[in-house]
Gaussian input, Z-matrix of N, CA and C with variables (Angstrom, degrees):
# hf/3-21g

backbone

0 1
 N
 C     1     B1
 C     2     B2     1     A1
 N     3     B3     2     A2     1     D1
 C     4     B4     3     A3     2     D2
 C     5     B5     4     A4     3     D3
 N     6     B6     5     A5     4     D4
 C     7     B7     6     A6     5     D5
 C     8     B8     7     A7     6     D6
 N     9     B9     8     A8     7     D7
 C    10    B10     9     A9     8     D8
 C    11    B11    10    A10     9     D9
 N    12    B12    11    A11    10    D10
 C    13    B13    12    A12    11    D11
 C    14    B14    13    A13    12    D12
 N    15    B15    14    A14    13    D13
 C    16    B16    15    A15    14    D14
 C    17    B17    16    A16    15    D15
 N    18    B18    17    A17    16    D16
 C    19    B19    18    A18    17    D17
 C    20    B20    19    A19    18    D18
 N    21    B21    20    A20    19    D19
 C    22    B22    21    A21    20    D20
 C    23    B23    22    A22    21    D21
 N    24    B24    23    A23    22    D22
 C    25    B25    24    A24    23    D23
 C    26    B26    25    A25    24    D24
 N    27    B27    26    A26    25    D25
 C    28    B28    27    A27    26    D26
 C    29    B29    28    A28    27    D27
 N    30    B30    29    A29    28    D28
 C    31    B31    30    A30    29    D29
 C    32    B32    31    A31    30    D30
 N    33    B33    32    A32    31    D31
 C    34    B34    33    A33    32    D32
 C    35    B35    34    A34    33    D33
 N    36    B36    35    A35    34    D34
 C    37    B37    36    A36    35    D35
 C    38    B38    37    A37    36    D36
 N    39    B39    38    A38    37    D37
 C    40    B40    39    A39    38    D38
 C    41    B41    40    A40    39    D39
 N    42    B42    41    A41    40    D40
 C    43    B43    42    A42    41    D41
 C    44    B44    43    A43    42    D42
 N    45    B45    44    A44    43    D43
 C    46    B46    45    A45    44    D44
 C    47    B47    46    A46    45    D45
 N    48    B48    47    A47    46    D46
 C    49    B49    48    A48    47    D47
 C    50    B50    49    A49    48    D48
 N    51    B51    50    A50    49    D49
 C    52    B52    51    A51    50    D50
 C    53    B53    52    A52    51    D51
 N    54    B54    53    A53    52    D52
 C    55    B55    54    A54    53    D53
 C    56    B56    55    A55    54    D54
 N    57    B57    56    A56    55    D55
 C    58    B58    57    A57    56    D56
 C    59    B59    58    A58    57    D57
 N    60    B60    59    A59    58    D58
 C    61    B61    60    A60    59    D59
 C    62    B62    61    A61    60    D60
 N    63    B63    62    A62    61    D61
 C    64    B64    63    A63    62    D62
 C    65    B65    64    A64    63    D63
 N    66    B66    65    A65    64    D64
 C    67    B67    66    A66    65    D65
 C    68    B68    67    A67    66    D66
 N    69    B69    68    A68    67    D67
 C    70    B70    69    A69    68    D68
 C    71    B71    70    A70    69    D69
 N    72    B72    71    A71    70    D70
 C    73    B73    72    A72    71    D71
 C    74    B74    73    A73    72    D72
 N    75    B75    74    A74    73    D73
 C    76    B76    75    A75    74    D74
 C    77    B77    76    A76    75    D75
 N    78    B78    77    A77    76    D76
 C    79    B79    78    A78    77    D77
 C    80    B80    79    A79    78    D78
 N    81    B81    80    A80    79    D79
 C    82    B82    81    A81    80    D80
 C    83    B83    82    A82    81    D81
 N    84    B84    83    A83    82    D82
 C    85    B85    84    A84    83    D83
 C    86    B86    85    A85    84    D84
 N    87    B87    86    A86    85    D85
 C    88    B88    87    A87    86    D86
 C    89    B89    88    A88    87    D87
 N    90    B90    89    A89    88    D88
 C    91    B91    90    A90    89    D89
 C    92    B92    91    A91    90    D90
 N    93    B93    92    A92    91    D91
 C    94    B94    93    A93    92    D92
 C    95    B95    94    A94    93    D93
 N    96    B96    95    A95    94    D94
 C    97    B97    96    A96    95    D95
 C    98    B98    97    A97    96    D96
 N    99    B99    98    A98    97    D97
 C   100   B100    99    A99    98    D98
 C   101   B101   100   A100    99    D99
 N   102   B102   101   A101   100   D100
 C   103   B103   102   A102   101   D101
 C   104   B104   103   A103   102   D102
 N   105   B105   104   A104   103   D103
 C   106   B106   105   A105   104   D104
 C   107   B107   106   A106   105   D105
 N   108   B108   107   A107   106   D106
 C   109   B109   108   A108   107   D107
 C   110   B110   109   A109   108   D108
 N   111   B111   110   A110   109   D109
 C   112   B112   111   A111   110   D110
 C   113   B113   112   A112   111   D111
 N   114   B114   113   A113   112   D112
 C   115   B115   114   A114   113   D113
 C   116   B116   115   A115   114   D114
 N   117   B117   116   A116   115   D115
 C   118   B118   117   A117   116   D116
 C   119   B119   118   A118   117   D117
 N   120   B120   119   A119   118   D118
 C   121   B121   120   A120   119   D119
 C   122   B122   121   A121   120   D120
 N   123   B123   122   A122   121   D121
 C   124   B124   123   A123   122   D122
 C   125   B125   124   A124   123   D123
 N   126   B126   125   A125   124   D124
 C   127   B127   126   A126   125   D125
 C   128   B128   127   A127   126   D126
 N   129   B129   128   A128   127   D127
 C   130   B130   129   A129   128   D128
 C   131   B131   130   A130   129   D129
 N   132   B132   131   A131   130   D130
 C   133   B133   132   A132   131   D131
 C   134   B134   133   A133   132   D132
 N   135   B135   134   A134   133   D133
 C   136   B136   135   A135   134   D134
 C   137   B137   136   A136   135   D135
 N   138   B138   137   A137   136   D136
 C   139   B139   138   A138   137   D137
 C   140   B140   139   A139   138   D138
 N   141   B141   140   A140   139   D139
 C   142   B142   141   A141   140   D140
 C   143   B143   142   A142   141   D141
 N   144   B144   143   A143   142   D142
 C   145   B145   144   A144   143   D143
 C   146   B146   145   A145   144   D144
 N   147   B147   146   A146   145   D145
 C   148   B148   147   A147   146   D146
 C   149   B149   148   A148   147   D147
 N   150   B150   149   A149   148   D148
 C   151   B151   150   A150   149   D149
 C   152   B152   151   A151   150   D150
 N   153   B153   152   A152   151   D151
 C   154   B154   153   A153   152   D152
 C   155   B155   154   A154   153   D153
 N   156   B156   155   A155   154   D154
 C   157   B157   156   A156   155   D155
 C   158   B158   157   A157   156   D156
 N   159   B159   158   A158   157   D157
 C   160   B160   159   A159   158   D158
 C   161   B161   160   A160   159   D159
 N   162   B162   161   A161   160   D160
 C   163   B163   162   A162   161   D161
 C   164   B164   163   A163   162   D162
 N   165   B165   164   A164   163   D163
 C   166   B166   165   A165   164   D164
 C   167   B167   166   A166   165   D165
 N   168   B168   167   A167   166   D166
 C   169   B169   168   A168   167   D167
 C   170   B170   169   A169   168   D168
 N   171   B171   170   A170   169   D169
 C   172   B172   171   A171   170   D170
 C   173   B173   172   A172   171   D171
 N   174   B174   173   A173   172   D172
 C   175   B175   174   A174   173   D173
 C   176   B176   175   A175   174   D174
 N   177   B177   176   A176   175   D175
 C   178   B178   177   A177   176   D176
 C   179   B179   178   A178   177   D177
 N   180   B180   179   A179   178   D178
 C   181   B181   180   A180   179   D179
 C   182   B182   181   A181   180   D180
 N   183   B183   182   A182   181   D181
 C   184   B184   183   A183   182   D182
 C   185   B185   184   A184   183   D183
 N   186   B186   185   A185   184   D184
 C   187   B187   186   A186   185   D185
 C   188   B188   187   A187   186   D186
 N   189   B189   188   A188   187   D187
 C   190   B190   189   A189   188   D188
 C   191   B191   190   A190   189   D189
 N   192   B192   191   A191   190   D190
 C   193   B193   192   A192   191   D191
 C   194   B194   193   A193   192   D192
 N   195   B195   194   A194   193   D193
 C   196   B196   195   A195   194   D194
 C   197   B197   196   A196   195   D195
 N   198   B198   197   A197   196   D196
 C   199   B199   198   A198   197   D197
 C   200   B200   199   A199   198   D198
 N   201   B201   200   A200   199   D199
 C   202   B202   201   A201   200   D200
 C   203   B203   202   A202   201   D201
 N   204   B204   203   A203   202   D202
 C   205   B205   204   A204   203   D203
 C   206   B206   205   A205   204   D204
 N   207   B207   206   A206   205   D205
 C   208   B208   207   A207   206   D206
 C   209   B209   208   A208   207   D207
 N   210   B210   209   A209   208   D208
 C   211   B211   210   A210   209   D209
 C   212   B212   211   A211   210   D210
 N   213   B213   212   A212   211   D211
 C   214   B214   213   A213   212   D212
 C   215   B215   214   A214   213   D213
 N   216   B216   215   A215   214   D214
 C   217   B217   216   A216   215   D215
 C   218   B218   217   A217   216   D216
 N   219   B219   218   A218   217   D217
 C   220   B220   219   A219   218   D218
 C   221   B221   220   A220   219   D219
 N   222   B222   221   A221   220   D220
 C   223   B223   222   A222   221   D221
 C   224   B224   223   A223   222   D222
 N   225   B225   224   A224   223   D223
 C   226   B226   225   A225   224   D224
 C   227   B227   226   A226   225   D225
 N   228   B228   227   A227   226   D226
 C   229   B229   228   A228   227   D227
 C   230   B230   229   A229   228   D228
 N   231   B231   230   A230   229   D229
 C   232   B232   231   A231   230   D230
 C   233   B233   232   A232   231   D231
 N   234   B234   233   A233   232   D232
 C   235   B235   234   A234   233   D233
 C   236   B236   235   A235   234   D234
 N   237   B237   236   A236   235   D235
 C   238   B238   237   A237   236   D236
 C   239   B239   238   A238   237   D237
 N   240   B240   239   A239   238   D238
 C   241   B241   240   A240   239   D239
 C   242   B242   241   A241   240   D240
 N   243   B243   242   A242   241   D241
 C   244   B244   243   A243   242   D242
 C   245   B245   244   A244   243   D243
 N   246   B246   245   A245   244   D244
 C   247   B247   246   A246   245   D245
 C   248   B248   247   A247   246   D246
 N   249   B249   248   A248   247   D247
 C   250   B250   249   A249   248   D248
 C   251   B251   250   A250   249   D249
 N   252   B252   251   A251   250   D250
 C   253   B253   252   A252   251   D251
 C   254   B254   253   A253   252   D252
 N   255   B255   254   A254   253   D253
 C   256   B256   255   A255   254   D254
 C   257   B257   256   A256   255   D255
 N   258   B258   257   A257   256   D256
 C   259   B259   258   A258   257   D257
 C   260   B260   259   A259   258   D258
 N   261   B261   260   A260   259   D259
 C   262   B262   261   A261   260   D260
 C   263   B263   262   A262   261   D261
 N   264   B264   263   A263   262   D262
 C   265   B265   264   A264   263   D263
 C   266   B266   265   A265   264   D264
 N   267   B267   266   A266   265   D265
 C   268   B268   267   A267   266   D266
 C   269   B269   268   A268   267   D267

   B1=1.4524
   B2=1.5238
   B3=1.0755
   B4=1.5084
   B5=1.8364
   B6=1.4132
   B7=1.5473
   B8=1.2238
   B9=1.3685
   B10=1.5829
   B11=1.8420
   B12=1.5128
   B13=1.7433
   B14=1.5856
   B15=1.0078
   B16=1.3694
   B17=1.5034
   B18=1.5338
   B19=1.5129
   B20=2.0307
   B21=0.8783
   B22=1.3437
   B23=1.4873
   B24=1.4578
   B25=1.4598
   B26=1.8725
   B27=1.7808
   B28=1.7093
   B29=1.5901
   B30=1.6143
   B31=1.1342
   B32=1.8379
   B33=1.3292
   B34=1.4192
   B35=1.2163
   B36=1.1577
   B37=1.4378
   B38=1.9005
   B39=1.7564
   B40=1.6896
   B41=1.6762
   B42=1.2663
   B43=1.6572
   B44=1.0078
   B45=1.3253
   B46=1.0931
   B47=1.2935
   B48=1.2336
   B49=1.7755
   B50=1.4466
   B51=1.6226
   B52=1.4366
   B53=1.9712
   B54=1.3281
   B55=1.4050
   B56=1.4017
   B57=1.6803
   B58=1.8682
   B59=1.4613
   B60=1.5578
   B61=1.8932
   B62=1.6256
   B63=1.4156
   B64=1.5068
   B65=1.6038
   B66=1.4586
   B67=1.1114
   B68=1.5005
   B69=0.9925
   B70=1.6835
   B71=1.4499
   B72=1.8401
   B73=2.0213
   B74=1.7773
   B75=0.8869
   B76=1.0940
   B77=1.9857
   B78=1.7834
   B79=1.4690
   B80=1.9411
   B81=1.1553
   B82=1.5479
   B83=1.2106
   B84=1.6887
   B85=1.7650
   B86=1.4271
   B87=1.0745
   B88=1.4810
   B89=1.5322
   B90=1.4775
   B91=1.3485
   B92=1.4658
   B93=1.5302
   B94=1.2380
   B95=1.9702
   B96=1.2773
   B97=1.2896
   B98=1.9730
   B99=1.7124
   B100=1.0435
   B101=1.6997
   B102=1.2595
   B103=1.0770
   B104=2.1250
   B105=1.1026
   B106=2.0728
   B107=1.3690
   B108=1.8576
   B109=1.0524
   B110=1.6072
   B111=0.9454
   B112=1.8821
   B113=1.6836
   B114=1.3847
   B115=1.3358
   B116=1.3112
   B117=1.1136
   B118=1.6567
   B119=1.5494
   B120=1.4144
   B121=1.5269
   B122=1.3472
   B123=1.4194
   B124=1.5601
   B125=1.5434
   B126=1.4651
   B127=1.7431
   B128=1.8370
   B129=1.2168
   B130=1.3120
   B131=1.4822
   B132=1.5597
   B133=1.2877
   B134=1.7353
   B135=1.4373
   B136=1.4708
   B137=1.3430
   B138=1.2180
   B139=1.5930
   B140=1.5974
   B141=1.3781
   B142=1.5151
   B143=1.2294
   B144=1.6418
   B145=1.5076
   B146=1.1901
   B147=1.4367
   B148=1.5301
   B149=1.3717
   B150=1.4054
   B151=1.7110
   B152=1.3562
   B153=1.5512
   B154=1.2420
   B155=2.0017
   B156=1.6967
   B157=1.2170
   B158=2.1018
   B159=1.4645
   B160=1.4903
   B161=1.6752
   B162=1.0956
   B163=1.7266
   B164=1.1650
   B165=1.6546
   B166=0.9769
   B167=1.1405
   B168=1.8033
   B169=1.5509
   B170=1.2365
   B171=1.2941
   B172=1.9038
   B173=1.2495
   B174=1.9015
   B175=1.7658
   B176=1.2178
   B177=1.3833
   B178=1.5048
   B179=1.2571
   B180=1.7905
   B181=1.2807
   B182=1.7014
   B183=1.3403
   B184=2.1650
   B185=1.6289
   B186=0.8908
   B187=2.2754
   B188=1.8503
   B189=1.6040
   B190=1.4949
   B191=1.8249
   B192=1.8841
   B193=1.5300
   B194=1.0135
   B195=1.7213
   B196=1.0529
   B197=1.5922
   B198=1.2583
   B199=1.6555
   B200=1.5792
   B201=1.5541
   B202=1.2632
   B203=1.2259
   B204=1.7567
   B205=1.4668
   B206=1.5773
   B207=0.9739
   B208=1.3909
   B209=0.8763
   B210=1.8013
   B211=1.1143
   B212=1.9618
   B213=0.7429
   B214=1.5502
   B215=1.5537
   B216=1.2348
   B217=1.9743
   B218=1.3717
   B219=1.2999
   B220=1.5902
   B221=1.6844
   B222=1.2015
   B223=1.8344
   B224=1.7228
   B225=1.6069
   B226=1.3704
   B227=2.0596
   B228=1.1687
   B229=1.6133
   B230=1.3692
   B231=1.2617
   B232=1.9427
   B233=1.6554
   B234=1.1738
   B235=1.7045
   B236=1.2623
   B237=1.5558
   B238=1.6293
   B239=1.7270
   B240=1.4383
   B241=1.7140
   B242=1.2826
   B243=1.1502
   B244=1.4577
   B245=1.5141
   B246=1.4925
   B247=1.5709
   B248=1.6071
   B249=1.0112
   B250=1.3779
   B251=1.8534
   B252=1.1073
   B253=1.4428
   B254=1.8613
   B255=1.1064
   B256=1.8755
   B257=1.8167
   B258=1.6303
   B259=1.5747
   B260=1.9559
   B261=1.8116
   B262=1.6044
   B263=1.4458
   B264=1.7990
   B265=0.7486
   B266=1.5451
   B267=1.0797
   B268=1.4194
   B269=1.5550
   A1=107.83
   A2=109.79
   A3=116.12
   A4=92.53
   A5=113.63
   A6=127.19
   A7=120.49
   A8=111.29
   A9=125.45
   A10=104.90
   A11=82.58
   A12=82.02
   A13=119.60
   A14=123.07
   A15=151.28
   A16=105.45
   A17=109.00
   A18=128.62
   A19=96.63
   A20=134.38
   A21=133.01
   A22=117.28
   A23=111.59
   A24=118.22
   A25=100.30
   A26=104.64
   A27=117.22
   A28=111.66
   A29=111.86
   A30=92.17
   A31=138.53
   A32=94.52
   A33=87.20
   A34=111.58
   A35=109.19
   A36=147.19
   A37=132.11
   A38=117.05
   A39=76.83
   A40=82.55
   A41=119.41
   A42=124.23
   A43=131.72
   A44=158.28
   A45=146.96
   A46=120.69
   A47=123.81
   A48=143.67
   A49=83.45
   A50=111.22
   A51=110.15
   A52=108.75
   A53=105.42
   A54=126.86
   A55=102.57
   A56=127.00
   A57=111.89
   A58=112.01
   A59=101.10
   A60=70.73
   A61=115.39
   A62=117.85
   A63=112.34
   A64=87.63
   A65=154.75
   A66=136.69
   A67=91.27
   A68=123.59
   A69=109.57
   A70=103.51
   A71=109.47
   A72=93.64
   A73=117.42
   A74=113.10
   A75=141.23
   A76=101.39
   A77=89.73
   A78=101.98
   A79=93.72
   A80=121.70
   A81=130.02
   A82=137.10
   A83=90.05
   A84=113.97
   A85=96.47
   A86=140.08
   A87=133.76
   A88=92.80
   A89=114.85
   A90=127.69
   A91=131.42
   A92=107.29
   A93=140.91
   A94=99.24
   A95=126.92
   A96=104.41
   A97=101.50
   A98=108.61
   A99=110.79
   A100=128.35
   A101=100.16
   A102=123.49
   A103=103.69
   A104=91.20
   A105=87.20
   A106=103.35
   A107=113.75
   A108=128.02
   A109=121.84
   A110=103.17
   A111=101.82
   A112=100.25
   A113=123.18
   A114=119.93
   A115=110.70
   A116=139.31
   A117=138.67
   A118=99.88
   A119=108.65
   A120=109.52
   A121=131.80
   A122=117.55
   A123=110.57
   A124=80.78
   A125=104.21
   A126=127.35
   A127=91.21
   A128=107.18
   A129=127.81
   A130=122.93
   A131=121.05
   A132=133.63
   A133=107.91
   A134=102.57
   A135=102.98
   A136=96.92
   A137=127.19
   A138=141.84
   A139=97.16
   A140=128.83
   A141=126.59
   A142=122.61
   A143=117.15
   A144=110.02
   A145=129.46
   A146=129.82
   A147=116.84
   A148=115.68
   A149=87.43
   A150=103.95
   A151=116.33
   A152=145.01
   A153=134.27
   A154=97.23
   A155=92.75
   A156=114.43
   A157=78.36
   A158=101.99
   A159=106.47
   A160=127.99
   A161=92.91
   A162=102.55
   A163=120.32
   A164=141.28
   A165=137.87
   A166=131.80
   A167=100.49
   A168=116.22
   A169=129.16
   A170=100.05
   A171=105.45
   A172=131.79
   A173=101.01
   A174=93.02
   A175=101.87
   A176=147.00
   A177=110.90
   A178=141.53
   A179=111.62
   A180=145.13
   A181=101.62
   A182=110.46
   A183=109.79
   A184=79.01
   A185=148.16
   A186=150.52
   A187=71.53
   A188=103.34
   A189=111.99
   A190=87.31
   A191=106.77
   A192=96.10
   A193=122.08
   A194=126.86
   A195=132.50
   A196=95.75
   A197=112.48
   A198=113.96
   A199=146.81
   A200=105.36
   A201=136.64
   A202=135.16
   A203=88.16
   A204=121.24
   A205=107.73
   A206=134.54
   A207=124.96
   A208=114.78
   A209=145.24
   A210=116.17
   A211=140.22
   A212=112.31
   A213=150.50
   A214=105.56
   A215=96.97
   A216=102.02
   A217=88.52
   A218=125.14
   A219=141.71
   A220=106.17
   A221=97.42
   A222=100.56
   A223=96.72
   A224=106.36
   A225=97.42
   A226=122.00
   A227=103.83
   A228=101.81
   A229=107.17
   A230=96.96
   A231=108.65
   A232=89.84
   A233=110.56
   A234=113.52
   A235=126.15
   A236=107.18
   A237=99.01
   A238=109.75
   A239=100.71
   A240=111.29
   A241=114.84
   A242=118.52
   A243=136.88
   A244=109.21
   A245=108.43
   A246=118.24
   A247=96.07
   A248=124.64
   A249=121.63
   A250=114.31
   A251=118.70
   A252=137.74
   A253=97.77
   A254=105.19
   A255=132.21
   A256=90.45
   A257=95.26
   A258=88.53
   A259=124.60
   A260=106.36
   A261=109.85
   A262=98.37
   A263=140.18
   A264=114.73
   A265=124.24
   A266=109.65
   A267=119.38
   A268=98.64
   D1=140.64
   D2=-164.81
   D3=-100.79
   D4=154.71
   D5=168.56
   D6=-55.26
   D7=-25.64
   D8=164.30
   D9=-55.13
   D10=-64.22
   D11=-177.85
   D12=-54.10
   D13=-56.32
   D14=-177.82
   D15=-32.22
   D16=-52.04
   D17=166.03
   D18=-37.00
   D19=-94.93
   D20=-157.49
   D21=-38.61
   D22=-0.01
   D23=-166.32
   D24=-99.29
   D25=-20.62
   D26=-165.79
   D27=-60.61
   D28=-21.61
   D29=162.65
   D30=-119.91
   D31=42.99
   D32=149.05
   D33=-121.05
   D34=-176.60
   D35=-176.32
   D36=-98.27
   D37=153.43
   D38=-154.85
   D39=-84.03
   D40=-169.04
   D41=152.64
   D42=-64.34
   D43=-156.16
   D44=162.58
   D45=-129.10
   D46=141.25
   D47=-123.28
   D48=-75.75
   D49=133.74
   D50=179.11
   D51=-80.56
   D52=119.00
   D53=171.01
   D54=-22.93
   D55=-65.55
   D56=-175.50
   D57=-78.49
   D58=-12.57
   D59=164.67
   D60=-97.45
   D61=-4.39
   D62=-176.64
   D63=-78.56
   D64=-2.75
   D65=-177.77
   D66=-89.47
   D67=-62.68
   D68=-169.27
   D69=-45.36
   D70=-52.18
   D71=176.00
   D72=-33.67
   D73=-49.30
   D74=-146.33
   D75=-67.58
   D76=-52.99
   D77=-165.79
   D78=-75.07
   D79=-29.28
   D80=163.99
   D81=-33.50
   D82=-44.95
   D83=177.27
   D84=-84.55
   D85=-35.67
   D86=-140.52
   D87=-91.70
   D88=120.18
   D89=179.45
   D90=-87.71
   D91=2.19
   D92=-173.75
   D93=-60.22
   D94=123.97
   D95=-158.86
   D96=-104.71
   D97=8.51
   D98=167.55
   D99=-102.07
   D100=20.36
   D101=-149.65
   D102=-79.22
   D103=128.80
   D104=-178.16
   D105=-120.94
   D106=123.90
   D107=159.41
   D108=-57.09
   D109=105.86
   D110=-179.96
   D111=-104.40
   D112=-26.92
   D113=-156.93
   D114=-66.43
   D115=-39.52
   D116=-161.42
   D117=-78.64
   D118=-49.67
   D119=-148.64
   D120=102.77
   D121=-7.15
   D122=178.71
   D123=-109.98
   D124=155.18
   D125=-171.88
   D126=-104.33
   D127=147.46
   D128=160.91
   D129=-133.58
   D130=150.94
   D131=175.89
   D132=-63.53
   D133=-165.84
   D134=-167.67
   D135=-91.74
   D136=-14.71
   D137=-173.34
   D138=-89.86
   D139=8.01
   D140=-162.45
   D141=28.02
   D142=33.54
   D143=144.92
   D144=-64.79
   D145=164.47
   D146=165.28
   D147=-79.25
   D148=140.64
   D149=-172.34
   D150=-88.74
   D151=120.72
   D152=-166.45
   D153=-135.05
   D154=127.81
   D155=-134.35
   D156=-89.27
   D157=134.05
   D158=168.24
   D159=-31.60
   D160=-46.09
   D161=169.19
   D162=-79.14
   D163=-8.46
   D164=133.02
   D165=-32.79
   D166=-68.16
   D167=173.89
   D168=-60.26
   D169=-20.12
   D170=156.40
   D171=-66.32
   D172=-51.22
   D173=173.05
   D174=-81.22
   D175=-8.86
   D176=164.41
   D177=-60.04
   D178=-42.28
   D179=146.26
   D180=-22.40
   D181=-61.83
   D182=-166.30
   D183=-73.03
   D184=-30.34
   D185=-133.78
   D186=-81.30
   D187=-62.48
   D188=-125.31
   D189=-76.16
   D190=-35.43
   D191=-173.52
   D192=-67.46
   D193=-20.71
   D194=-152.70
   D195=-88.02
   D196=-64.39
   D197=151.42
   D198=-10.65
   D199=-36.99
   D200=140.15
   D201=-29.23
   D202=-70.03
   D203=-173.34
   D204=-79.86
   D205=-8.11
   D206=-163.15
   D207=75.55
   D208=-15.19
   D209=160.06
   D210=-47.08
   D211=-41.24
   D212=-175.57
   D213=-103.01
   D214=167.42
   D215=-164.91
   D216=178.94
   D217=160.36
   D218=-171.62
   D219=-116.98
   D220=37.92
   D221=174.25
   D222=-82.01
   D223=148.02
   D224=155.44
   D225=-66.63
   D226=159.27
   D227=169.11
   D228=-109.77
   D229=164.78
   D230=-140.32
   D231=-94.62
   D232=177.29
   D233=-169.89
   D234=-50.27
   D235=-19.48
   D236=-179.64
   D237=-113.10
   D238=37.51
   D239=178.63
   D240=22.06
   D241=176.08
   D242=-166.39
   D243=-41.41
   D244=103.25
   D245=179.84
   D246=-48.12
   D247=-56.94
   D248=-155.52
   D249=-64.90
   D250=-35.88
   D251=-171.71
   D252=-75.12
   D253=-47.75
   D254=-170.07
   D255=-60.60
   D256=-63.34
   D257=-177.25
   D258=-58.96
   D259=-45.33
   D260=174.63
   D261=-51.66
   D262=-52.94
   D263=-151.33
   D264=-95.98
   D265=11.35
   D266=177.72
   D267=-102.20

């Protein structure tokens, strides 16, 4: 891109810093060593790996066999989602 081009970009402006990720900045800086990330939503160990909760790893495990098996398939579902779930939960 040439400086010519570059020119048409001078007048905007940037956006402004999205609020959940300035909390993780935020939780980054903070040197506090008791300190718990709640803002994102993914859990981590004390080693700040991500933490993946046993019952996760279970329904992924039935996700992935069922997937396998042909029961299950990775299509999206159409606007009125899973007839069956729609019906228990109403």
């Amino acid at each position: 891109m040439s400086a010519q081009d570059a020119d048409i970009f001078n007048h905007l402006t940037l956006a402004p810093a999205d609020p959940i990720l300035g909390t993780a900045l935020l939780y980054k800086a903070d040197k506090d060593k008791n300190k718990i990330n709640l803002g994102i939503g993914a859990y981590r160990d004390d080693n700040e790996k991500p933490y993946v909760f046993q019952s996760v790893r279970k329904v992924t495990d039935i996700l992935n066999e069922e997937t396998k098996t042909g029961k299950l398939n990775k299509e999206y579902l159409g606007v009125d989602g899973l007839a069956e779930f729609t019906k228990l939960s109403s």
